[in-house]
N, C-alpha and C positions, 0 to 999 in steps of 0.2 A: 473607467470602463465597466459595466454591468457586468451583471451572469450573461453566461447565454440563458436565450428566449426558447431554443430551437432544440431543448434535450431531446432526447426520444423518450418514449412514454417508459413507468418504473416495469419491471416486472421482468422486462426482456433479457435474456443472461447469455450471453458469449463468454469463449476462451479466452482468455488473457495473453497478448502481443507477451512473447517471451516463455511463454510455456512449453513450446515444441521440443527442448532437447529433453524434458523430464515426462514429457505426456506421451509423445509418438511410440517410443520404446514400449510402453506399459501397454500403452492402446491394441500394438501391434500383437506384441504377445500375446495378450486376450484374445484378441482376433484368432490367429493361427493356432494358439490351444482347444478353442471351443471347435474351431473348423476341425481339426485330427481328435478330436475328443473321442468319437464315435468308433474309431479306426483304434485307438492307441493306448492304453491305461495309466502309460506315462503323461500322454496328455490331456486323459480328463482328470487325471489329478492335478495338473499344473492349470487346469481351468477355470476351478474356482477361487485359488489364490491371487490368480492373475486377474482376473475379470473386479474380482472386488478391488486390488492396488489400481486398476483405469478406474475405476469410478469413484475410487477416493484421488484421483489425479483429476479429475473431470471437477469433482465439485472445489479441488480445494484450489486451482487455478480458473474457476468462475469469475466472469465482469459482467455483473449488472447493470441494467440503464439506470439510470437516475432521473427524476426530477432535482434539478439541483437547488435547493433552498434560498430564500432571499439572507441578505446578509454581509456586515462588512467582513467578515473571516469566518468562516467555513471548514470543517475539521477534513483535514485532508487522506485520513485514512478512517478504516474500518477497526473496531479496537475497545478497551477500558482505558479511561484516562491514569496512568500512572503515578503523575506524579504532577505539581505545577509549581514552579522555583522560582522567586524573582532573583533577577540577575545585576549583577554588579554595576553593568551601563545602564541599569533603568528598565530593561526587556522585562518580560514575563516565558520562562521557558512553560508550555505545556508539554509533556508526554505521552505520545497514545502507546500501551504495549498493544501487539497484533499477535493472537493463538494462530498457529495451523488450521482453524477451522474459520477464521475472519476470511475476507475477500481480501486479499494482497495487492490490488492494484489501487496506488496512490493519486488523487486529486490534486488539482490547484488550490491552494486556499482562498486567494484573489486572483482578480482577474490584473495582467500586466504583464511587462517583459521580463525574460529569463535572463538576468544580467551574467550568473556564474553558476555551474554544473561541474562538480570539483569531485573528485574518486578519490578518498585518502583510506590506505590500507591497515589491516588493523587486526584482532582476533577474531574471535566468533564463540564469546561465551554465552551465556542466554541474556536474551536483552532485558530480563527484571530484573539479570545482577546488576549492580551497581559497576563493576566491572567491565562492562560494552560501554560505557563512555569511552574504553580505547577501541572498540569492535570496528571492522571495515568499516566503510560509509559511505554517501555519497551528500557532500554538502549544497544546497541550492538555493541561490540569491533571486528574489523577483524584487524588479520597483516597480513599486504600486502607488496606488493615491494615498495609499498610507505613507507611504518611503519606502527603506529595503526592507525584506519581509526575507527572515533564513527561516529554511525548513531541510531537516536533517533526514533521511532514511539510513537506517541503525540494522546493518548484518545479526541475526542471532547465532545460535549454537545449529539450527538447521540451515539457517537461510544463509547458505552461502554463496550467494550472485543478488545484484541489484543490476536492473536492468531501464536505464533511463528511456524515455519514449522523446524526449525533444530537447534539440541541444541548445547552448547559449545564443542569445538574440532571437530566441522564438516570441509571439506573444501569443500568449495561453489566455483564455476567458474562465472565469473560476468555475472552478469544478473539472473544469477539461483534465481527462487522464493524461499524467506525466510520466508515470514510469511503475516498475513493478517491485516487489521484493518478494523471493520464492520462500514460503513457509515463514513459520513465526520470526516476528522481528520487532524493530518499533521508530516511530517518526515521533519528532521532535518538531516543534513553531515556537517561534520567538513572536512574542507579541511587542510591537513597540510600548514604550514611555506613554502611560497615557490610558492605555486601553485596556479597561477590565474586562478580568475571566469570568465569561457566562458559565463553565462548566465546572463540574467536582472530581476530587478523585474520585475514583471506584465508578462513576458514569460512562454508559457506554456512548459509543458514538457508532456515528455515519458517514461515510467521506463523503458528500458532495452536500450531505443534508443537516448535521449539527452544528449549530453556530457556535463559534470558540469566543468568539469576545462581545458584550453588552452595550449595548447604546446607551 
């Protein structure tokens, strides 16, 4: 199954599905501070504080459109490549870490069905420690034209909520957004047996537009 054909054009940026228990609060407050500002000197002090924490809530739960890139795997977050491990069955683990200033909401890497959507609970210490391989989680299985394809989304030291956008038995078209993690964190793809890594450490990436593995 292709990408989709039918992105909407790059540039476009909305909120991000799941952002309203941590943005509403901030938004409002700025709101009702700048409104009694005029009135109150408790409240144009608390105006400028507040109005700056909405607009670092505004930008840092941002989802831009995408054109979604050609490609058989596709890097499913926004990020620097961490790390890339070959693994014991043959896989290739890549790692993206994601700063609080990356865009948080996660892609499909391929297009296919969502065979498992697994929440296994865990710490939340920063996702470059080496340590968040026990961090909450949420683990996801697609079968694709490749086979199973897992891709892991990794709780940080801030990000403590992941917020899945579609449950098991959906079928996603690659790139289509999956789900969220709030503030820094980091996603994990297994690349099957077989499939070389186009990317490096230290390289940044794109979720919908860097291609993770080489023809």
């Amino acid at each position: 199954m292709p990408h989709s054909q039918t992105s909407a054009p790059s540039g476009r940026v909305r909120i991000a599905r799941g952002a309203s228990p941590w943005l509403l609060p901030t938004v409002a407050t700025a709101a009702i501070s700048l409104a009694r500002a005029g009135r109150s000197r408790r409240a144009a002090a608390l105006a400028v504080p507040a109005t700056a924490l909405a607009a670092g809530m505004l930008w840092f739960f941002r989802d831009p459109e995408r054109e979604i890139a050609p490609g058989r795997v596709i890097s499913p977050a926004d990020g620097v490549v961490q790390s890339i491990m070959p693994w014991k069955d043959g896989r290739t683990r890549v790692a993206i870490f994601m700063s609080p200033l990356n865009v948080h909401v996660n892609r499909a890497p391929l297009a296919g069905t969502v065979t498992s959507v697994e929440h296994v609970p865990g710490g939340f210490v920063p996702a470059f420690n080496k340590e968040s391989e026990n961090n909450e989680r949420v683990v996801w299985h697609f079968d694709t034209e490749l086979g199973d394809i897992e891709m892991i989304q990794i709780a940080g030291a801030v990000a403590r909520r992941i917020v899945p956008y579609v449950p098991q038995g959906t079928k996603v078209e690659q790139g289509e957004r999956i789900g969220l993690i709030r503030f820094g964190s980091r996603v994990d793809i297994y690349l099957p047996e077989g499939v070389d890594v186009a990317v490096e450490v230290g390289q940044t990436t794109t979720a919908g537009v860097t291609r993770i593995d080489r023809s």
